[in-house]
C-alpha positions as CSV (number, residue, x, y, z in Angstrom):
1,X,-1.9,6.5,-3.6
2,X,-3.8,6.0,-0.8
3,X,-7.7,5.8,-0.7
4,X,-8.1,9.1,1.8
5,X,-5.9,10.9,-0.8
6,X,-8.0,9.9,-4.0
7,X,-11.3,10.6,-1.6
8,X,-10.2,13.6,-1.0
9,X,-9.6,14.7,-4.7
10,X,-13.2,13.0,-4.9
11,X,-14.6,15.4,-2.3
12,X,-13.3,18.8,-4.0
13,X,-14.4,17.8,-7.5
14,X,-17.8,16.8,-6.7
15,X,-18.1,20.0,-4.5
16,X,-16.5,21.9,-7.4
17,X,-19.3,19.9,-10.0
18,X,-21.8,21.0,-7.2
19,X,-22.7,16.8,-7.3
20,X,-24.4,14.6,-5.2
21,X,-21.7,12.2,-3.1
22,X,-22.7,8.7,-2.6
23,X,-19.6,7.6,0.0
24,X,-19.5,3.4,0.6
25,X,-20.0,2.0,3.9
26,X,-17.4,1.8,6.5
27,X,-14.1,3.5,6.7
28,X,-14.7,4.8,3.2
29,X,-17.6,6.9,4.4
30,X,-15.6,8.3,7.6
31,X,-12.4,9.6,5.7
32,X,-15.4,11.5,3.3
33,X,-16.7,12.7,6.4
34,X,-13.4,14.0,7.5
35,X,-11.8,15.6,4.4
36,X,-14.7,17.1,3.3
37,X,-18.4,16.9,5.0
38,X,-21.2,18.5,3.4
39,X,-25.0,18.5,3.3
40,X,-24.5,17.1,-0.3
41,X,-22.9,14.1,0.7
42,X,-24.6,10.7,1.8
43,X,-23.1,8.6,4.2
44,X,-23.8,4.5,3.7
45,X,-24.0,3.6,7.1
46,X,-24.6,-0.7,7.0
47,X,-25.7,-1.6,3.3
48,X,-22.5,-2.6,1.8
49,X,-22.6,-3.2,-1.8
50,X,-25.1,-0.5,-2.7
51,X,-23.6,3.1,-3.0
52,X,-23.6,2.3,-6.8
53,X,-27.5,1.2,-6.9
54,X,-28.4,4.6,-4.8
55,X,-26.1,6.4,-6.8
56,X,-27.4,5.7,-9.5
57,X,-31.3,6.1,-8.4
58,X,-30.2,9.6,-7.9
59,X,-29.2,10.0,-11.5
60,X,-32.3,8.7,-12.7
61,X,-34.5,10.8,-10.9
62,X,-32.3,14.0,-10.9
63,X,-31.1,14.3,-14.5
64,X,-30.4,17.9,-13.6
65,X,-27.6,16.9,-11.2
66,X,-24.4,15.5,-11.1
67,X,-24.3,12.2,-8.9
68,X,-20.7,10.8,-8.0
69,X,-20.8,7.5,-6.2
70,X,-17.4,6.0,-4.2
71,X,-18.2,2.5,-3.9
72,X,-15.4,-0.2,-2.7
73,X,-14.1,-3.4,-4.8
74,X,-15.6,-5.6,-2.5
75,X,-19.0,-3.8,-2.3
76,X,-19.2,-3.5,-6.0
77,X,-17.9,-7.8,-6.0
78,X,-21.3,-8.0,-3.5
79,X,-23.2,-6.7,-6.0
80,X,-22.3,-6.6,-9.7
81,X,-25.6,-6.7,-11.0
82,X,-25.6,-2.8,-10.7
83,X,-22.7,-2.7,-13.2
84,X,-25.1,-4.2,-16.0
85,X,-28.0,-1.6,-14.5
86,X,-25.8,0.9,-15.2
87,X,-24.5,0.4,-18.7
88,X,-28.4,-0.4,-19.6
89,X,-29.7,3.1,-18.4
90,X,-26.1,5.1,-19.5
91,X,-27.5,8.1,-17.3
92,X,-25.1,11.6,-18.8
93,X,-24.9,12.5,-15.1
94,X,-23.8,9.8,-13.1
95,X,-20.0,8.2,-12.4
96,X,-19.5,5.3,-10.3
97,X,-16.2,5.8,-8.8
98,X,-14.7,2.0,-7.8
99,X,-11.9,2.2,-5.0
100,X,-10.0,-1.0,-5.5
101,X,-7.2,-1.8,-2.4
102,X,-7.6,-5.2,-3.0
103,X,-9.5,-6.1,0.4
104,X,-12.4,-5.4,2.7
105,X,-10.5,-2.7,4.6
106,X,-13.4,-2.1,6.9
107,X,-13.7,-5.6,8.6
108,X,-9.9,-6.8,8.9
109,X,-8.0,-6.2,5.0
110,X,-9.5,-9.7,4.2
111,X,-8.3,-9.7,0.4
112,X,-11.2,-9.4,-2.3
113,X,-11.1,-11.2,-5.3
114,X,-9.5,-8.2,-7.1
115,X,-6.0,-8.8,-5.3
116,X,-5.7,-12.2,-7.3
117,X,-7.8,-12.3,-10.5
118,X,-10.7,-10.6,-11.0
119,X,-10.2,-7.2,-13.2
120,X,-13.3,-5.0,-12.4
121,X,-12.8,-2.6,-15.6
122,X,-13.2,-5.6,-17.9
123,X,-16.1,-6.6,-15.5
124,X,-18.1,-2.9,-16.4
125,X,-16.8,-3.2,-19.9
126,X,-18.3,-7.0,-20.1
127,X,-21.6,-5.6,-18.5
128,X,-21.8,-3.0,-21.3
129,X,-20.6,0.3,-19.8
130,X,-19.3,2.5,-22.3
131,X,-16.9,4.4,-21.3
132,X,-14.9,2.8,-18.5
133,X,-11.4,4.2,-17.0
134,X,-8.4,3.2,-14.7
135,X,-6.6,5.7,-12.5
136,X,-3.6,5.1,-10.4
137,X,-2.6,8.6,-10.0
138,X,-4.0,12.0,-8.2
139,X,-3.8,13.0,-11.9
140,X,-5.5,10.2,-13.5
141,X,-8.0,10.7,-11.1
142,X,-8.8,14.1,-11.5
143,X,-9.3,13.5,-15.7
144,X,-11.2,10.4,-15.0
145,X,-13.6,12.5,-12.8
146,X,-14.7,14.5,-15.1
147,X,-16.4,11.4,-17.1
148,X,-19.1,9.3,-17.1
149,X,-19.7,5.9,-16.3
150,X,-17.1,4.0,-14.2
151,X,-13.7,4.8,-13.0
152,X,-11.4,2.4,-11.3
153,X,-9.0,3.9,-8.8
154,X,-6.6,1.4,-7.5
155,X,-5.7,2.6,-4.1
156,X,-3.6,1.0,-1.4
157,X,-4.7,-1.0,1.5
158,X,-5.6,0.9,4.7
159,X,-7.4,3.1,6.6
160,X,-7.0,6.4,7.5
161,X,-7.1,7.5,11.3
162,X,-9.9,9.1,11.6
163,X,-13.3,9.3,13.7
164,X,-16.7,8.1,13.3
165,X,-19.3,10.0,11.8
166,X,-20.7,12.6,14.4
167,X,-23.9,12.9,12.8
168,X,-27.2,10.0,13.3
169,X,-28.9,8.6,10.0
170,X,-32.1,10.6,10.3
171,X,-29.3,13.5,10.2
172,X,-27.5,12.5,7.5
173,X,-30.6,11.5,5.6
174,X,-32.7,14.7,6.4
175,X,-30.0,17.1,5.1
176,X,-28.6,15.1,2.3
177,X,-32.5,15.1,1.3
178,X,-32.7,18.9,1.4
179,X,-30.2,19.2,-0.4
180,X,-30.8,16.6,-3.4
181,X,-34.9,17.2,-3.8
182,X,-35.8,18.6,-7.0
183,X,-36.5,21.9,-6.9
184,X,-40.7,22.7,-6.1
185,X,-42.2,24.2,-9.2
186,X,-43.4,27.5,-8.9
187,X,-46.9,28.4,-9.0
């Protein structure tokens, strides 16, 4: 499968879960954009290796909301301290989706650690996360969306064709904020 299709099964669910979208940095952020931009979508635009930290932040301090995160095996390899964070706080709401191709697919396919050895469902499991799946499929992805926790969806290597982001930071950040503020209480 390859990673713009599983995104884009990624996209319709969280809009159809009415979730918060945490894309990773790079190309993974642009195919987002381009099979399915919305306000409730927030593009990582040069922080690699932290969709799953602001991800979950969002779970913790929207309870009420579902937060999916798309993070990349060599982002999550950057910083797998957030796997234990995770498992420790176990928010209901919040799934770390992992998109494993095996390389950095933004800065040249330079393979990851994950292409040889390294096995990053028995690193969340080791960390503690409970409940911890593996898709390969569109199927298997669309059951393992429906969880909690982390899924693993090994993708192939590439990129999709397809162009920058249109919109500026401050854009992206003031509508993804209107959009994911608690509601005001009413007086």
């Amino acid at each position: 499968m390859k990673r713009i299709e599983a995104i884009s099964i990624i996209a319709r669910e969280a809009e159809a879960q009415d979730a918060l979208l945490v894309g990773n940095i790079g190309f993974p952020s642009r195919e987002l954009c381009a099979v399915g931009d919305r306000p409730e979508n927030f593009y990582m635009l040069g922080s690699m290796g932290l969709a799953s930290s602001i991800g979950l932040g969002l779970a913790l301090a929207r309870p009420d909301k579902r937060v999916i995160a798309i993070d990349g095996d060599g982002a999550v390899l950057m910083n797998l301290g957030s796997l234990a964070t995770i498992a420790d706080r176990a928010p209901e709401n919040y799934l770390l989706v992992i998109l494993d191709n095996g390389c950095y697919g933004s800065t040249g396919s330079q393979p990851t650690c994950t292409s040889r050895r390294a096995d990053l469902a028995r690193m969340a499991e080791g960390a503690g996360v409970s409940e911890v799946d593996l898709a390969a499929t569109p199927a298997e992805v669309r059951v393992g969306l429906a969880g909690r926790g982390v899924l693993v969806v090994k993708v192939e290597s590439g990129n999709a064709e397809v162009p920058v982001i249109d919109l500026s930071p401050e854009e992206i950040m003031e509508r993804f904020m209107a959009r994911s503020a608690p509601p005001s209480p009413s007086s």
